[in-house]
N, C-alpha and C positions, 0 to 999 in steps of 0.2 A: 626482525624487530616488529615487524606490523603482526606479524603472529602474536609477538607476545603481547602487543595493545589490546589483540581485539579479543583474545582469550579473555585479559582482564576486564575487558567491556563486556561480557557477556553475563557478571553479574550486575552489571548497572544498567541494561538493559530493563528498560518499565514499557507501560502503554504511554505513557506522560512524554517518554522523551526516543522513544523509538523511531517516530520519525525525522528526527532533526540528526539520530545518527544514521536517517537513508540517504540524508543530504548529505551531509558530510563525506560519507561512503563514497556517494558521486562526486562529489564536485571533487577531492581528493584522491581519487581511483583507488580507494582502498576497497579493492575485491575482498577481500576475505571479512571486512565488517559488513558488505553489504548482502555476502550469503549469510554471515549471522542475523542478521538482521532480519531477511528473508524467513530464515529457518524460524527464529520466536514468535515473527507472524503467523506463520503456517500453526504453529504448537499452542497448546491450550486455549482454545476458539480467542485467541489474541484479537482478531479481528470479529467485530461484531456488530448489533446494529450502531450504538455511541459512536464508532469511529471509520466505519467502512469510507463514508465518502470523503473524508480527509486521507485515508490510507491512498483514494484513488487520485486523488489531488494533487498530491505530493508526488505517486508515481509518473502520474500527466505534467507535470512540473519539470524534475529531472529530465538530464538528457539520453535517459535510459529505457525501454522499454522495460514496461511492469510481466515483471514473470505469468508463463500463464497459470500456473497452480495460487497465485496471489487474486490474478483478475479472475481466476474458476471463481475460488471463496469468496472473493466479495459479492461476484453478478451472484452467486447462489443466495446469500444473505440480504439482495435487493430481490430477488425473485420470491422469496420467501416472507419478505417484509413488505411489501407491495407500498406499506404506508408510507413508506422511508423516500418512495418517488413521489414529488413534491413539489410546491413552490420555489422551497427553500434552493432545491438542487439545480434547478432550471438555467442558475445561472453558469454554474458551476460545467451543465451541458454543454449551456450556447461556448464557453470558452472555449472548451475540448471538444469539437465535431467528432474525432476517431473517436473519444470516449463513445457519446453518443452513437455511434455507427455499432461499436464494440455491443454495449448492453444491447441494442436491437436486437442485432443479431441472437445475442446470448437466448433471448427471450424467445424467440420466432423456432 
């Protein structure tokens, strides 16, 4: 039965609501929407500058670690975007220390 939800969910998958079905995925262990959910980030530069640091938020949030092909693309897209390191994000840092330890790293 979770097959055949998340098959259907896979045309209702948007940027808009993608991540509230990575929560879902989690908090309800439904493995199989949270590889699809994985997979349509990974597909068609889903992930971009508009939503990287919410994508990483959400994965810092759950009680999952974020795939490392999800945390590759983003830290690339913060490496790339240099502008995107910010004010704004700092706080979003101090919450998440691994975060912060994570991009160092990525960058060095």
């Amino acid at each position: 039965m979770i097959d055949d939800i998340s098959l259907e969910l896979v045309n209702e998958l948007t940027l808009e609501n993608i991540l509230q079905y990575i929560q879902l995925s989690d908090k309800f262990l439904l493995e199989d929407l949270y590889e699809l959910c994985e997979e349509y980030l990974l597909n068609n530069n889903h992930i971009n500058e508009t939503n990287v640091w919410n994508i990483l938020e959400i994965y810092n949030t759950i009680g999952r670690k974020i795939s490392l092909k999800i945390q590759e693309k983003c830290f690339c897209i913060l490496k790339n975007n240099r502008n995107l390191i910010n004010e704004q994000c700092h706080d979003l840092l101090k919450k998440y220390p691994d975060l912060s330890i994570e991009l160092v790293k990525y960058f060095v």
